[in-house]
N, C-alpha and C positions, 0 to 999 in steps of 0.2 A: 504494500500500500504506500501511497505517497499524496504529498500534501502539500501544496504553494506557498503557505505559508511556513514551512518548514525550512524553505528554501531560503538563508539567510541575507541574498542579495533581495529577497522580495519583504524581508521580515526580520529585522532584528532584535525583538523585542521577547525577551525569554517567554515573558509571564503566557503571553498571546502565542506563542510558539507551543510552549506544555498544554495549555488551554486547548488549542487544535487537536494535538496530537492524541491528548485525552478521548476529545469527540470522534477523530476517525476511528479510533480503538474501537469506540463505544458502535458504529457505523458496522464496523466489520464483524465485530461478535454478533449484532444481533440478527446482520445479513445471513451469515454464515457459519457462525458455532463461536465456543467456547475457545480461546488459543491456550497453547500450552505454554508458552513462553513469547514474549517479542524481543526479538533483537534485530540492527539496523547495522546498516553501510553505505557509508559516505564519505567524502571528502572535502578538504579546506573548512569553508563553512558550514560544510553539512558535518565535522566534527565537532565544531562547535556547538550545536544542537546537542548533541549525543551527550557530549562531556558537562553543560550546564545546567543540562534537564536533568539528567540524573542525579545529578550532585545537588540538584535543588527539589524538586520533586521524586523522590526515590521514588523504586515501583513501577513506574510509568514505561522503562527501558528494564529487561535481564541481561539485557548484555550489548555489547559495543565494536564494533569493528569502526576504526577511524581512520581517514586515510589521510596523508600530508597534514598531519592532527594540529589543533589550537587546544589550550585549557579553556579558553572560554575568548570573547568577543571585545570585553573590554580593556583586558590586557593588551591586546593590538591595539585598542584606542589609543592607551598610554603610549607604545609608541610611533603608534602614526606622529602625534604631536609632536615627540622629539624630531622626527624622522623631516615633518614639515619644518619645523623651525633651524635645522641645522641646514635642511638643502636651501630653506632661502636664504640661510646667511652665506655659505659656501657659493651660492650662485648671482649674490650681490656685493661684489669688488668696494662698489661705494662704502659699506658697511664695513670694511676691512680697516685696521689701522694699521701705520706707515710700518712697512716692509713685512708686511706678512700677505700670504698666497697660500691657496691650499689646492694641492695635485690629487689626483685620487687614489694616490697610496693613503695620503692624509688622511682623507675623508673614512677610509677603507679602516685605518686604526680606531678613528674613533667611532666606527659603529661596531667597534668589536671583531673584526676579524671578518665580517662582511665587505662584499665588492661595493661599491658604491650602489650600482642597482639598486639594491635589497631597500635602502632608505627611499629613493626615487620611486619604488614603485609602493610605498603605504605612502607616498602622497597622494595619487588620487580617491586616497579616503578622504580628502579636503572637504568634498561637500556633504559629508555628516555631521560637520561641527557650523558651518557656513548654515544660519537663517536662511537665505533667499532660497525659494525654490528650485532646484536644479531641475527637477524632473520634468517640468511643464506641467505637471499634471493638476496643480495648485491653478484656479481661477485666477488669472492674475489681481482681480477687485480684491482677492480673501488672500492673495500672499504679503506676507509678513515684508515691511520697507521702513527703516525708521523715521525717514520722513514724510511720507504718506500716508502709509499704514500701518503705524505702529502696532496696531493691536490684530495685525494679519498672523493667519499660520505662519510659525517658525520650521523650518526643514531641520532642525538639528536632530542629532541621536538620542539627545537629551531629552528636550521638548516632546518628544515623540511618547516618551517613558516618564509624563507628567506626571501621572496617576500615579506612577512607583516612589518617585524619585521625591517630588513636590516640589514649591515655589522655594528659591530663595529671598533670605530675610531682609529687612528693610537698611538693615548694615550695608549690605553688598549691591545693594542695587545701583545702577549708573543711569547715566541723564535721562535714557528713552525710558526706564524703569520708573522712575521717582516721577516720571510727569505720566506716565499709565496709571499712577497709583499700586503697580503690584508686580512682583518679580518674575523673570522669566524659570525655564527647571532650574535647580541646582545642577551641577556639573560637576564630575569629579576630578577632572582634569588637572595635571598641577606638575611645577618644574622647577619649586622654591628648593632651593642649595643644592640640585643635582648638576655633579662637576662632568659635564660632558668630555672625554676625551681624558680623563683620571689617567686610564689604564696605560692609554697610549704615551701619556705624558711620564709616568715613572718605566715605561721600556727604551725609552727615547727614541719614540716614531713618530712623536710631534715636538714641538721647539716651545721652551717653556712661554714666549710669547704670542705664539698661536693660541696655547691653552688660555692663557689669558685673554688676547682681545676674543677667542671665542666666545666663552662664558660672559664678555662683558658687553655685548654685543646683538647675542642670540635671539635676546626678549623672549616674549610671549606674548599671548592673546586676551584682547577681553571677552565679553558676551557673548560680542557679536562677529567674534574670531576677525577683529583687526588685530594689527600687528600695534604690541604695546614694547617700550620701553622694558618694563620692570615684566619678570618671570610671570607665566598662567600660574594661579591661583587658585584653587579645589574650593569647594564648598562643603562646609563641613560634614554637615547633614548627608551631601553626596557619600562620602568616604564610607561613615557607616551602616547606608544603605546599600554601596556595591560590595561588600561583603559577606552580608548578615544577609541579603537575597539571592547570591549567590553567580550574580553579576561577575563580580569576579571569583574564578572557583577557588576554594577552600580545599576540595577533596574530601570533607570529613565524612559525609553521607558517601559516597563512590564506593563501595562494595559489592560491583558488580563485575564480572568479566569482560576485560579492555581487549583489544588486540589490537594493535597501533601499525601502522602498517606508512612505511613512505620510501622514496627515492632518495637517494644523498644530497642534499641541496643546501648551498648559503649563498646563490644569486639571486634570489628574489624574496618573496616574503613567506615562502614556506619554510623556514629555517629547520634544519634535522632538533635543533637542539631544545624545540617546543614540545619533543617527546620525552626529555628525561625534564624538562622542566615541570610536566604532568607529574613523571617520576618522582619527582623531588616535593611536589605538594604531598605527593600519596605517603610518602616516607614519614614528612612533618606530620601529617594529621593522622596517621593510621599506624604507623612502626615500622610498615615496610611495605612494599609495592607487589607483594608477590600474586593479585588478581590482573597484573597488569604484562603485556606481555609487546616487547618490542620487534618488529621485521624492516631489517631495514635494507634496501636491494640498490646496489647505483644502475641507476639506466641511463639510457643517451639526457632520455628527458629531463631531466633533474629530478623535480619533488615528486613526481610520478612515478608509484613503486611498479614494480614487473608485475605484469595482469595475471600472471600464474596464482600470484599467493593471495587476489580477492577468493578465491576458487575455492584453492587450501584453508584461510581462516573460515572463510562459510562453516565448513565439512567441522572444521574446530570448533567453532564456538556450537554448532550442535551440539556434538557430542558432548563438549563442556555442561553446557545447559540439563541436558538430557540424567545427564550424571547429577546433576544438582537436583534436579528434579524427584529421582528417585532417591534420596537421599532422606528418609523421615524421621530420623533423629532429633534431638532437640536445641541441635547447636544450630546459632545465628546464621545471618546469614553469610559473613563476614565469612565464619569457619570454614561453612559449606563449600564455598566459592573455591577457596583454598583445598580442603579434603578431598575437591572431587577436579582439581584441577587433574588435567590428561597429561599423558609423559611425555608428548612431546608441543605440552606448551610452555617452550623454552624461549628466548631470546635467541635471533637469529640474524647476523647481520655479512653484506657482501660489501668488501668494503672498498674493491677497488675496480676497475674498468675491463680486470680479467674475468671478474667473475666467479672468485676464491675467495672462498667465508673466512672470517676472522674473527675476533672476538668482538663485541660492540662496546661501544666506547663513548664517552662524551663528549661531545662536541668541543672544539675549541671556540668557533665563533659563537656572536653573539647578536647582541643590538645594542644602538646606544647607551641605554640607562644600563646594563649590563658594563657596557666600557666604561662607564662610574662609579661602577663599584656593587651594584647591586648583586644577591646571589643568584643561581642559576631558576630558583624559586621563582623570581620574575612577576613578583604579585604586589609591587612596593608601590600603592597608589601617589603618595605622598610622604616622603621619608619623614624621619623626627631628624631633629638639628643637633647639631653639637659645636663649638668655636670650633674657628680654624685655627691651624695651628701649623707652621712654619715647618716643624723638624716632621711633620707626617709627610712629606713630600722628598724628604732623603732618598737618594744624593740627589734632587733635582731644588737649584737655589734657582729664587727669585730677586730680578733688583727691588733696591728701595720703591722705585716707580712704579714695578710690577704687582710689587705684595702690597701697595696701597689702593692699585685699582683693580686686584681680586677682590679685594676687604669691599667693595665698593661695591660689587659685581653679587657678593653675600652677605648683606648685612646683620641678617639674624642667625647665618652661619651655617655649612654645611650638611648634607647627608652623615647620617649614620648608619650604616645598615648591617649594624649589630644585634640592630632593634626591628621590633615590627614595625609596620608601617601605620599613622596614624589613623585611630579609631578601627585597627584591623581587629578582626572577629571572628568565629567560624562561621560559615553557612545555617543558621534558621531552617530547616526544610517544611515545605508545604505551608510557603507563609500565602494569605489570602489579603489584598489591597482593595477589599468591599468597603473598607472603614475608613479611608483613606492611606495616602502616603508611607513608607515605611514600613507595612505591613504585621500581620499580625498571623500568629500560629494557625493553621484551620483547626486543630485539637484533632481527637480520634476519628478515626472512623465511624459513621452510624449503624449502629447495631440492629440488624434485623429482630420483629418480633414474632411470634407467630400470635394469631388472634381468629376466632371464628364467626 
């Protein structure tokens, strides 16, 4: 069965995604019988479905086949934003201060060991954060203009997921705001102290005054995604509503059988290294990943894994399933998953252009906010701060001139990310948004009664 709304370029919106998927469920059982299991397969965006339905709505998926996989949708939001705000700096010379240039080895360090590509292409995610209509499909009289139509539909991602997210507060509102009387969604977006090109700058593959007029230079966005002077700025309320709904995945509820399935790729936005970053939630939140199972195959194509092992995982994650299924013990399901996991659902990866398995490995590339220091976890909406401090950048010295217009560039003071990321949370599962904003538990199940 399939669904349009599943289709993440037609629908990005969890709540409305589980929602559907609920009802075709509901469509198909009552057309055609009772199912024994449902599990799915997809790729890019159609992993993203897989991985944030589950992980927020358990139950609704038993199991996962993903291909060219994401943890969830807003994580790439995060860094689309860097990805925008570094290619505009990089491809506006004007914005450069005296005698700095950046080649695309540069550019390449500081996304982490990615080709420049990789950044280039989560820009034309631009018109998800951009108000005006891109689509046409907005009457132009009802599209959002702030000096005509202030009070038009907004095209953001944000705006879209009002109901989830809500309005922000009278704090944060800006001029088209305070003269509407009421704020547009909250936004989680945010780039306050992260040191772009960190990694690159203590390997010495950028020159400590690139790193600097980079970060000084970079900005950020407001509302209404112009380009502002001072760093994007999160809304509070956003932060601990993309955690706690599952917006960005936690992993905690995921105990279901993964099979993660991709091509070798760090030229575009399918990065290999989005599969052990799943990895690395499941570790955080669970103890260990072992429902989860990596295939990773190089083909010509890049992120496109070899069409042989859609075939082979099907045939797995049956049996898998089938083996849970019969399993009526009284251990969780968590156990189950694991007990009746099959021998050969192993981790399987081909690592090079002959064609010779090797052992699978982690990624060395990364993305920007990665090249700053983040962990491979990759879930840091909004870091916490710590002062900067001179001797953390050993052997790499600043001049006097230098380290006063970093200091300048972070005033409240850098990432930390030793720490969680602020207002982070686990995932909430089966929260319901009937009461407004923020959401609230659905509680139990209703219980059947019998009555004559």
């Amino acid at each position: 069965m399939a669904s349009a709304l599943e289709v993440t370029g037609n629908n990005c919106n969890m709540v409305t995604q589980a929602e559907t998927l609920m009802m075709v469920k509901e469509h198909l059982i009552e057309s055609y019988g009772v199912v024994r299991y449902t599990f799915s397969i997809g790729g890019s965006g159609a992993s993203i479905v897989q991985h944030w339905i589950a992980n927020a709505y358990p139950g609704i998926y038993d199991g996962l086949i993903v291909v060219a996989s994401f943890p969830d949708a807003w994580t790439e939001m995060m860094n689309t934003e860097d990805c925008i705000s570094l290619v505009d700096y990089w491809t506006t010379p004007s914005r450069w201060g005296t005698g700095v240039a950046w080649a695309p080895t540069d550019q390449s360090a500081v996304e982490n060991g990615d080709v420049p590509s990789s950044c280039v292409a989560f820009t034309l995610f631009r018109t998800l954060f951009t108000p005006a209509d891109d689509t046409g499909q907005v009457p132009a009289a009802t599209a959002y203009n702030p000096q005509t139509n202030p009070s038009g539909v907004r095209g953001t991602l944000w705006d879209y997921g009002l109901s989830q997210l809500g309005r922000r507060p009278s704090a944060s509102w800006g001029p088209v705001e305070e003269a509407l009387g009421y704020g547009f969604a909250n936004r989680p977006l945010d780039t306050v102290g992260v040191q772009y090109g960190l990694k690159a700058l203590l390997n010495a593959q950028i020159t400590p005054q690139q790193f600097v007029d980079m970060n000084s230079h970079v900005g950020g966005h407001d509302i209404d995604y112009n380009l502002q002077a001072g760093r994007t700025i999160a809304d509070p309320a956003a932060l601990s509503i993309a955690y706690r709904s599952g917006y960005i995945n936690q992993a905690n509820n995921l105990h279901v059988p993964i099979i993660d399935l991709r091509g070798t790729s760090n030229a575009d936005l399918h990065d290999t290294f989005h599969s052990w970053s799943m990895r690395m939630r499941l570790d955080r939140a669970n103890g260990n990943h072992d429902n989860q199972v990596i295939w990773d195959s190089f083909t010509a194509s890049g992120f496109v894994p070899d069409t042989t092992l859609e075939t082979q995982a099907f045939d797995l994650m049956d049996r898998w399933l089938s083996a849970i299924e019969s399993d009526h013990s009284g251990n969780s399901l968590a156990q189950k998953v694991v007990a009746n996991k099959p021998s050969d659902a192993v981790d399987r990866c081909t690592v090079t252009e002959t064609g010779v398995a090797g052992p699978c490995v982690i990624p060395a590339n990364g993305n920007p906010r990665m090249g700053a220091g983040e962990p491979l976890t990759d879930d840091v909406l909004k870091c916490q701060l710590q002062p900067m401090d001179p001797t953390a950048y050993f052997p790499v010295l600043f001049s006097d001139a230098q380290w006063a217009q970093l200091q300048a560039a972070f005033p409240g003071g850098v990432c930390d990310y030793t720490k969680p990321g602020v207002n982070q949370q686990p995932t909430v599962p089966w929260l319901t948004y009937a009461n407004g904003p923020a959401g609230q538990p659905l509680g139990p199940a209703p219980v059947s009664t019998t009555f004559r």
